[in-house]
N, C-alpha and C positions, 0 to 999 in steps of 0.2 A: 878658509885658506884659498890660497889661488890657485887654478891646475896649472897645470905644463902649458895648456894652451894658452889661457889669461895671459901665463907669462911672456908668452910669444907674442902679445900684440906688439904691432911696428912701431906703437907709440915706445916700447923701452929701448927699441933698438939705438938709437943713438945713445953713445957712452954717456955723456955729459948727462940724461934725462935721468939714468940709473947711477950713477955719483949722485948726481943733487938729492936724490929721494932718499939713498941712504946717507947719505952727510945730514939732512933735516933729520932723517932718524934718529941718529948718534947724536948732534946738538939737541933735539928734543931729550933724549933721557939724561944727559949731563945736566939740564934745565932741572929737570926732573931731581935727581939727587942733589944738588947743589941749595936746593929748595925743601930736600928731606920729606921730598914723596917716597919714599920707598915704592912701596907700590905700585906708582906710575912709574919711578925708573925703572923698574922689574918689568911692567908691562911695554915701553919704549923698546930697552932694549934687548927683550926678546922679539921685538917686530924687527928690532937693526939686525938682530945675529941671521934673522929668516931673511931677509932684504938681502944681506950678501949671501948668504946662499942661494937663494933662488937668481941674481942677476948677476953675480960674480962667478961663483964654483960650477953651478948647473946650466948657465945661463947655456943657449944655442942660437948664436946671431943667425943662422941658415933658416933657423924654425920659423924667425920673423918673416924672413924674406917668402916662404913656402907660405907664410898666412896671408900674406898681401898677394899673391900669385893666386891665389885662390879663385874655385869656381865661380863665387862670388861677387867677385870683384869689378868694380865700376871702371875704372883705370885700364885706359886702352893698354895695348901690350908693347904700341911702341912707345909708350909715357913711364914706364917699369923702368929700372935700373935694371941696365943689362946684365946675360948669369953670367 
């Protein structure tokens, strides 16, 4: 599974990158039952129901941004989106 932090990488931040990953999910296990895998629809869309909840219901756009801000981080501070 992914932590809270996984979640928070900047890469999900843009809306559009978490639609698209859950929309492939949901067209994945429709493929899936359509084709009478059960069992891969069963395992699709339990990764889809996880997907909206971890980037829909729990998601934290703030977390992203506090990961990228980070000590870390290569990215001058005036190249940052400002807070």
């Amino acid at each position: 599974m992914m932590s809270s932090k996984e979640a928070a990488h900047p890469f999900y931040r843009p809306l559009w990158v978490r639609v698209c990953l859950v929309a492939s999910l949901v067209a994945w296990s429709a493929l899936e039952w359509f084709h009478a895998a059960s069992f891969w629809g069963i395992v699709t869309a339990a990764a889809a129901v996880w997907a909206i909840w971890t980037f829909f219901v729990t998601y934290d756009p703030n977390a992203a941004k506090d990961t990228n801000a980070g000590a870390g981080s290569r990215t001058p501070k005036s190249a940052r989106e400002p807070d």
